[in-house]
C-alpha positions as CSV (number, residue, x, y, z in Angstrom):
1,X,8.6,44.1,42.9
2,X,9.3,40.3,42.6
3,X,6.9,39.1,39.7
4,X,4.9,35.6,40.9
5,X,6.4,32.8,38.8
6,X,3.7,31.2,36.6
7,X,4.0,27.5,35.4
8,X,2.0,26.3,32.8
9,X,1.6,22.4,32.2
10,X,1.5,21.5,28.2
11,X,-0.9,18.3,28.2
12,X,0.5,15.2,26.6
13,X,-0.9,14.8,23.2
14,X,-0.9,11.0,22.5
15,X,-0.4,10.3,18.7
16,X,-2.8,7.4,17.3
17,X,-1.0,4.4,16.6
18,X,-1.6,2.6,13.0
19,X,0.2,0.1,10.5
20,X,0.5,0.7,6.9
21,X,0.5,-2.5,4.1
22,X,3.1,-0.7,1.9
23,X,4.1,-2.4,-1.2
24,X,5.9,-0.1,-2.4
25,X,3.9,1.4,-5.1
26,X,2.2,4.7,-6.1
27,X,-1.3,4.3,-3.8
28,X,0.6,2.7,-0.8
29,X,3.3,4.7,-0.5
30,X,0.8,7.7,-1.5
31,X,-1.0,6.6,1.8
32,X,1.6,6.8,4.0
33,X,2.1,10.0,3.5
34,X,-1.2,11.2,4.0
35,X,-1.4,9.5,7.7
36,X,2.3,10.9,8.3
37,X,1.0,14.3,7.4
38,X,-2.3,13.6,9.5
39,X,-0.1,12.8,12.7
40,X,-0.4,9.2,12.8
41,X,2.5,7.4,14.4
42,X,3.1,4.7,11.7
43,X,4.6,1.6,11.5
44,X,4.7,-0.3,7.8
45,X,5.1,-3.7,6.7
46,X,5.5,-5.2,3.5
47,X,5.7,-8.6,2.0
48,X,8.1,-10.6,-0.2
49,X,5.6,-13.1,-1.8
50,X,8.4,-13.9,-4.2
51,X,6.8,-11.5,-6.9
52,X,8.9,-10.6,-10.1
53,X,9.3,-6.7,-9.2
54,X,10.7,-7.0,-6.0
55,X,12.0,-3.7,-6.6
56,X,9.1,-2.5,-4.9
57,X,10.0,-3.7,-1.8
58,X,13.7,-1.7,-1.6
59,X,11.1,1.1,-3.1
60,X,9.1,0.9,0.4
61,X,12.4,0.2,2.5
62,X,13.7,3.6,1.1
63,X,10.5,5.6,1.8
64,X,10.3,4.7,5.2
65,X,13.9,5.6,5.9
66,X,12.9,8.6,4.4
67,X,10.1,9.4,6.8
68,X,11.7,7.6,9.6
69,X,9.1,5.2,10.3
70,X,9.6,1.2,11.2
71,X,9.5,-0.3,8.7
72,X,9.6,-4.5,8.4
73,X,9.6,-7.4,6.1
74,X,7.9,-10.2,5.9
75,X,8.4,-13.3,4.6
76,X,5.6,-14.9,2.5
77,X,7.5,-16.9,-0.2
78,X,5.0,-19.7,0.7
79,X,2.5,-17.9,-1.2
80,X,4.2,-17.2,-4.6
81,X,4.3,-21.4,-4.1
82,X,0.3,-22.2,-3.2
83,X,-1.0,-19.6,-5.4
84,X,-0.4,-19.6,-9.6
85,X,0.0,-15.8,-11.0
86,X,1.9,-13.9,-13.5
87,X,3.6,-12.1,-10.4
88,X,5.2,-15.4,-9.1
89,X,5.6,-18.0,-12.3
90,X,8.4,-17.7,-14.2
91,X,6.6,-20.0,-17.0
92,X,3.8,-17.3,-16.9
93,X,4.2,-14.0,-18.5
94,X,3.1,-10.9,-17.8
95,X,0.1,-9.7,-19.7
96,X,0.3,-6.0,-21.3
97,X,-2.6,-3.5,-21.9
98,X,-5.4,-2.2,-20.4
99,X,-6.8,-3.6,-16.5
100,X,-9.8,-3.8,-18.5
101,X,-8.5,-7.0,-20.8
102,X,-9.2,-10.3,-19.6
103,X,-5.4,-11.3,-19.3
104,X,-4.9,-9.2,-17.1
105,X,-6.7,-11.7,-15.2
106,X,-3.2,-13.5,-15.2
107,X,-1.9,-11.6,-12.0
108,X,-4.5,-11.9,-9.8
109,X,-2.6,-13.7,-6.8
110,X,-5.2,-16.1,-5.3
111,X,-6.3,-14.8,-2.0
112,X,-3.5,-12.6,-1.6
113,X,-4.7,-9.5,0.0
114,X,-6.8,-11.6,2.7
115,X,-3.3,-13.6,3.7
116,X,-1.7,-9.7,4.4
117,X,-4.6,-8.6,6.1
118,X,-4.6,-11.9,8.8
119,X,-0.7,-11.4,9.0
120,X,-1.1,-7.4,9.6
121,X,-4.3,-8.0,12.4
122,X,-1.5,-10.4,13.4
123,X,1.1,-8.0,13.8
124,X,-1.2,-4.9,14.9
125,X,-2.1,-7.1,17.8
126,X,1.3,-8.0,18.5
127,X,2.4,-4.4,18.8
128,X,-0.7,-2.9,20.4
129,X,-1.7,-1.1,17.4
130,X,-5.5,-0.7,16.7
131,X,-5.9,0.3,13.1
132,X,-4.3,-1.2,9.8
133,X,-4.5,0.9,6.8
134,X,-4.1,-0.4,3.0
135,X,-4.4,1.1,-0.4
136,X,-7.3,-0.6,-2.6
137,X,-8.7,1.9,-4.7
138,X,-11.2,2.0,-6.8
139,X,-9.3,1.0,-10.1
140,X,-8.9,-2.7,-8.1
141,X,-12.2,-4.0,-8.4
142,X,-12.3,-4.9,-11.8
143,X,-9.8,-7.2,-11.9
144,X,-8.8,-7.7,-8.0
145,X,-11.3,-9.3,-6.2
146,X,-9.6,-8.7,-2.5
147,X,-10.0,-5.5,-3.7
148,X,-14.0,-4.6,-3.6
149,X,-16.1,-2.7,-1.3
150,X,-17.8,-5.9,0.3
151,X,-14.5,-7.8,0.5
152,X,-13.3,-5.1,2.9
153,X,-16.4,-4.5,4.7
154,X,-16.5,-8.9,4.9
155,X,-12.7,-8.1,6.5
156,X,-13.8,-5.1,8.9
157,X,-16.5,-7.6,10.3
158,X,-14.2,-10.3,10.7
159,X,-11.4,-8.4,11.6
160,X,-13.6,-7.1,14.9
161,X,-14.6,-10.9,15.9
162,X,-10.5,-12.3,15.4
163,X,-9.7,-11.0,18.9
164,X,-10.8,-9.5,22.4
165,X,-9.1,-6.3,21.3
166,X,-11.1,-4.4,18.7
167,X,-9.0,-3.7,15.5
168,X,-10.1,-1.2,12.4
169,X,-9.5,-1.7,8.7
170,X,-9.2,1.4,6.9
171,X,-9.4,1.9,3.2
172,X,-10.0,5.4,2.9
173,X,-9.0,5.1,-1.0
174,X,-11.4,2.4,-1.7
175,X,-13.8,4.8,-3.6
176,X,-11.6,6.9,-5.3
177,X,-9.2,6.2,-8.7
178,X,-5.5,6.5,-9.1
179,X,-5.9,10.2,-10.5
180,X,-6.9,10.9,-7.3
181,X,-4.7,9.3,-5.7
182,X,-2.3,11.0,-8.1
183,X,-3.8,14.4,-6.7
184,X,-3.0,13.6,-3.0
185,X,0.7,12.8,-3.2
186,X,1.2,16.2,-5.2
187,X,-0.4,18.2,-2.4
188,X,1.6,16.1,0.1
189,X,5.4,16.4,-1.9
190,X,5.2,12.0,-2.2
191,X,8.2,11.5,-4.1
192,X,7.5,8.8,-6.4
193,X,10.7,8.4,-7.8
194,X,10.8,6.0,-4.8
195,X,7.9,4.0,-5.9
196,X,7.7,1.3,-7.8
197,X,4.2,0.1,-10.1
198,X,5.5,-2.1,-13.3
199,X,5.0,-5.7,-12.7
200,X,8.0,-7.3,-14.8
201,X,11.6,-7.3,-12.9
202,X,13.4,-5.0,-15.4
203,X,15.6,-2.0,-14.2
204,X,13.4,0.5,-15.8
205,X,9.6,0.3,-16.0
206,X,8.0,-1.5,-19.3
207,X,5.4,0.9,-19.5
208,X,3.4,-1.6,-21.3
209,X,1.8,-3.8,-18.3
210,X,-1.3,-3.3,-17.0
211,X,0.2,-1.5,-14.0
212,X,2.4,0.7,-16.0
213,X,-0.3,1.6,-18.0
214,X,-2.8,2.6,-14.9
215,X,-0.2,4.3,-13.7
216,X,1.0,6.4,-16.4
217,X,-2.8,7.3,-17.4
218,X,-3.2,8.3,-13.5
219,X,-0.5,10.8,-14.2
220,X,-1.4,11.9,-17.2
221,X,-4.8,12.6,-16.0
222,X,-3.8,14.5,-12.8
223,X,-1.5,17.0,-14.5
224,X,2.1,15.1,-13.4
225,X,4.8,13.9,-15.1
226,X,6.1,10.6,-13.4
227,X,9.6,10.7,-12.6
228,X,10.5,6.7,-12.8
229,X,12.4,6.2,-15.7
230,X,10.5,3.9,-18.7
231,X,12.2,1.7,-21.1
């Protein structure tokens, strides 16, 4: 007896689109693996804003070759020129210690993180992409300005009126520290040896900046041991 054949149609499952601000460091790079593991198809960009550790940036180059996602550059030299900081003087130097100190003050780059956002609603346009993902946390807020809760809910308003075709800001780290954040990459195998937090150009991390610091603490706190190498 011939046996009916039976065909069974799979339904098209359409992955949701989104772009990732990746600097290259511990919370950005943290978050892209989070929406890779979540399904997302992802498409990164970072920015050379002539900051002293560009290693960061052959940090996020290397992570997305990892994962296979496209991954672009963009140029934003013009910024490191309009707007003073520690990150982009070479007559200023990078303050050490705690986020908490003043000084730290000193690499605050004016205006910064609105500049990416505008260039990344920009590029999600361009590309048909509806949502734009970056990595403040809370540890930001203190010192970072672009970096607070009304800040990004100012940006999500804005962000919806900058265009006839609706774009969402996410910042689903906003609210919680680097610890946390810490917490997440471990679950999801992030391999930080490809990320890259100190702020001064060396080979091998200060350990002494601001940055460092926050970022060694956040380790310490969640249990890891950080695999970049420290002078």
């Amino acid at each position: 007896m011939k046996l009916p054949q039976v065909m069974f149609h799979i339904k098209e499952i359409k992955m949701k689109k989104a772009v990732v601000i990746l600097s290259g460091g511990m919370d950005s790079t943290t978050l892209l693996y989070d929406l890779y593991n979540q399904g997302y198809d992802l498409e990164a960009i970072s920015f050379n804003y002539d900051q002293k550790h560009q290693k960061e940036l052959i940090c996020a180059t290397a992570t997305c070759k990892k994962l296979g996602i496209k991954h672009k550059i963009i140029d934003l030299r013009i910024l490191g020129q309009l707007a003073p900081s520690a990150l982009t003087r070479e007559n200023v130097k990078i303050p050490e210690g705690s986020y908490t100190n003043d000084s730290m003050k000193l690499t605050v780059v004016p205006n910064r993180n609105m500049v990416m956002l505008s260039l990344a609603a920009s590029y999600a346009i361009g590309s048909d992409i509806t949502d734009i993902f970056y990595g403040a946390h809370a540890g930001d807020h203190a010192i970072y300005p672009d970096c607070r809760i009304e800040f990004v809910e100012a940006m999500k308003t804005m962000f919806k009126l900058c265009d006839w075709k609706k774009i969402n800001l996410n910042a689903p780290y906003l609210k919680i520290d680097k610890a946390e954040i810490a917490r997440i990459g471990k679950k999801l195998n992030v391999d930080y040896n490809l990320t890259w937090t100190c702020y001064k150009g060396g080979k091998k991390a200060c350990g002494k900046c601001g940055s460092c610091t926050e970022r060694l603490e956040a380790f310490a706190k969640a249990g890891m041991k950080d695999p970049v190498q420290y002078k």
